[in-house]
C-alpha positions in Angstrom: 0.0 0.0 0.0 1.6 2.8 -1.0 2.0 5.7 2.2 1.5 9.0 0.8 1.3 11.9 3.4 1.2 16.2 3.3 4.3 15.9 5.4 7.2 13.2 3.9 6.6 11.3 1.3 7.1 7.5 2.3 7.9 4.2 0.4 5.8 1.3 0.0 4.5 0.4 3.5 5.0 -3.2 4.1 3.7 -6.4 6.8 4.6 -9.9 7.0 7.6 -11.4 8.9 10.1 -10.4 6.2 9.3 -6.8 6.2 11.6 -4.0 6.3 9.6 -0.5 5.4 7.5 -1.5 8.3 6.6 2.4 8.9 6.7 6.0 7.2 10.1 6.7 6.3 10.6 9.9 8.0 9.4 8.3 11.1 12.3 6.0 10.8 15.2 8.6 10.0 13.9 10.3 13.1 14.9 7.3 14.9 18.5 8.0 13.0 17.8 4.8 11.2 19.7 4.9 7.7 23.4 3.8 6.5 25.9 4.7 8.8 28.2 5.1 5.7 25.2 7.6 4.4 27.4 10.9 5.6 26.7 13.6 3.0 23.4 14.3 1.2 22.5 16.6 -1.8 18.6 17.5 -1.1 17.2 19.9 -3.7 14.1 21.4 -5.1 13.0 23.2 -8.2 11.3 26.7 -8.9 8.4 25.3 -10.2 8.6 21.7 -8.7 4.2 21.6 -9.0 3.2 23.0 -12.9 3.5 19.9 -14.6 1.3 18.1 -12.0 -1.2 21.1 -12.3 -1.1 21.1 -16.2 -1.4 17.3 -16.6 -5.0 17.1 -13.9 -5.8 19.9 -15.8 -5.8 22.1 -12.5 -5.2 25.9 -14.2 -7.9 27.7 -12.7 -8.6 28.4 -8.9 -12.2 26.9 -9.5 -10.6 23.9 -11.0 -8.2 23.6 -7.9 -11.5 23.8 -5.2 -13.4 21.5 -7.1 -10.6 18.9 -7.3 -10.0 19.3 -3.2 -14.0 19.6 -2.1 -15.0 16.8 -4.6 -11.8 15.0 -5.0 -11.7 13.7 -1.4 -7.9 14.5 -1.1 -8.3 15.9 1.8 -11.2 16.9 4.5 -13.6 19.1 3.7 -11.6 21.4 6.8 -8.2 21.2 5.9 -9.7 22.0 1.7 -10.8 25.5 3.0 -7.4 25.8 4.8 -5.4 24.8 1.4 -7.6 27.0 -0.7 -7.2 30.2 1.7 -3.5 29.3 1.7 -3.3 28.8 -2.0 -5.0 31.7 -3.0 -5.4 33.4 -6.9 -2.4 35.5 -7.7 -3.1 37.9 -10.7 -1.8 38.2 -13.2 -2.8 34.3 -13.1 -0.4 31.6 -15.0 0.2 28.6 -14.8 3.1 29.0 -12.4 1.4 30.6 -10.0 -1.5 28.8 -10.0 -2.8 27.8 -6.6 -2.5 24.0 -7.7 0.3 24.5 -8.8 2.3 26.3 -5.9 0.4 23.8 -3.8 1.5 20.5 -5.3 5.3 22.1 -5.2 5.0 22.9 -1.7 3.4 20.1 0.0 4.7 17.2 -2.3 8.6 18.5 -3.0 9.5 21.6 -0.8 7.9 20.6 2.4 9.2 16.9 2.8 12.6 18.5 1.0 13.0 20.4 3.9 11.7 17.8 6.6 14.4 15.6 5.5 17.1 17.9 5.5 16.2 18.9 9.1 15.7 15.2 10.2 19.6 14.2 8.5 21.5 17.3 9.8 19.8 17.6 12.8 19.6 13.8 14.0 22.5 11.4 14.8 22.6 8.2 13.5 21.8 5.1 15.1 24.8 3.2 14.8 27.5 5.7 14.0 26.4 9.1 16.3 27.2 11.1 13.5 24.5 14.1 11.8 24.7 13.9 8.1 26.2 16.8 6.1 23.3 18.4 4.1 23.8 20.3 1.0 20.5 22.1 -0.1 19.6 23.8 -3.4 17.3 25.7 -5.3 17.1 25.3 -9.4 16.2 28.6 -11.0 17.9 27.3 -14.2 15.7 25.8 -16.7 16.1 24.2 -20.2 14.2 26.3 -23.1 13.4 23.8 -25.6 11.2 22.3 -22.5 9.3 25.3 -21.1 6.2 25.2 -23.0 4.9 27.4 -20.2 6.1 24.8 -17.1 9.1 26.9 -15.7 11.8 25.0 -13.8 9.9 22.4 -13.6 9.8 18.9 -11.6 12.7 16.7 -13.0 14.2 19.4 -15.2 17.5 19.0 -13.3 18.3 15.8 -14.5 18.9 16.7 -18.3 21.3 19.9 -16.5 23.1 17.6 -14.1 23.4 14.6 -16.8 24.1 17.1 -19.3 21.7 16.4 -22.1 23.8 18.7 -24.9 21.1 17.7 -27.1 18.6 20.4 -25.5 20.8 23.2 -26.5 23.2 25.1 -28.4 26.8 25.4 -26.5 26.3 29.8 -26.5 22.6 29.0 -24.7 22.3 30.0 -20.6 21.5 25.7 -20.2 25.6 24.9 -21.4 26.8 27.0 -18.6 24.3 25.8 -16.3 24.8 22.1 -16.9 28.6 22.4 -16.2 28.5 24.0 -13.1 25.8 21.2 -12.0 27.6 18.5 -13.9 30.9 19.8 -11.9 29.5 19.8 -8.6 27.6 16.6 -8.5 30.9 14.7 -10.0 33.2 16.7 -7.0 30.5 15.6 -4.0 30.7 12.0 -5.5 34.3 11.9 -5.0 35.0 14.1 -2.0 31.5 14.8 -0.2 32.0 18.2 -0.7 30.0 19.8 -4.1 31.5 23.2 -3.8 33.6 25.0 -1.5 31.2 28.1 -1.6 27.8 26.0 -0.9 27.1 26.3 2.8 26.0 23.2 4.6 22.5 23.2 5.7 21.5 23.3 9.5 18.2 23.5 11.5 19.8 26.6 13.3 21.3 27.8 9.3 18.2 27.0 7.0 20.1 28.2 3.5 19.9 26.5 0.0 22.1 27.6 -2.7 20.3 29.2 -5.5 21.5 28.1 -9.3 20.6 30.5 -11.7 20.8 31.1 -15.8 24.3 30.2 -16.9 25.7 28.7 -13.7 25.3 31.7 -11.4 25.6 30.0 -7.3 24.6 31.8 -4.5 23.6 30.9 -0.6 20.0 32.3 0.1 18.8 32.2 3.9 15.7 30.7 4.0 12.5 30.4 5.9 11.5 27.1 6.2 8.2 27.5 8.7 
């Protein structure tokens, strides 16, 4: 049965005497139960993490977003009116500001993004005592070719960190971002460390770095309430 929450998303949740995921997975990191040899994590999110689960449920309008959460039965008809007063209409309206949009970014990537983080750098590990490092980041960087009106969407970081040349010309914004990503994800494999300049996350030190256009880093404070 799949374990799907507003707060962490979990694996499968499994029974029987051979069962491991036995219980949310956030609930068992709080424990500090993960690899001890797990000492340094990359957690990241993108700008627009939620259009391209708006656009596909067809979710562009405010009154497409409160029908979908009153008749839907995703959530209480309590916590709906809470979402929807949350979520409210930003004008001019688009789809990346869409309510189900901004909704479906926080509460499905940018929420449990940060819950994790807290749990790894602020939680010792079971077996070895140590906190993990975190490393947090922010996409503002997107690909072009794929916009079609979906921003920096979910899973747009993978063609930048792979670097999929095939997405654009070696003069376009995407080259420059793709090596600075492709640089620092190849330099944390190998030492645990991405980038000199990226400041470790921290409860007490809530900061992401930002990657813009071209490759452009910077640490941003962040309020994670």
């Amino acid at each position: 049965m799949a374990n799907h929450n507003l707060a962490a998303l979990s694996l499968t949740i499994e029974t029987g005497p051979n069962a491991i995921w036995t219980e949310q997975t956030a609930e068992k990191l709080r424990k500090g139960d993960w690899d001890e040899w797990v000492e340094e994590v990359i957690i990241g999110t993108n700008e627009d993490e939620g259009t391209l689960f708006a656009f596909n449920l067809k979710l562009l309008t405010p009154e497409a977003f409160q029908v979908y959460l009153k008749q839907g039965g995703l959530v209480p008809p309590s916590v709906a009116t809470t979402i929807l007063a949350t979520y409210s209409a930003i004008s001019p309206p688009s789809l990346l500001n869409a309510p189900a949009s901004r909704f479906f970014a926080a509460q499905f990537f940018v929420n449990p993004a940060f819950n994790l983080a807290n749990t790894l750098a602020g939680t010792e590990n079971a077996r070895s005592g140590k906190k993990a490092k975190v490393y947090k980041y922010r996409l503002r960087a997107g690909v072009t070719r794929l916009d079609k009106g979906l921003g920096i969407m979910h899973a747009i970081d993978l063609g930048l960190v792979f670097n999929t040349a095939s997405l654009w010309d070696v003069t376009d914004a995407e080259a420059g971002s793709s090596k600075v990503m492709g640089d620092m994800w190849v330099t944390f494999a190998s030492t645990g460390v991405p980038n000199p300049e990226w400041e470790l996350y921290t409860p007490k030190a809530t900061t992401w770095l930002t990657i813009a256009p071209g490759g452009a880093i910077s640490n941003e404070l962040v309020d994670n309430q």
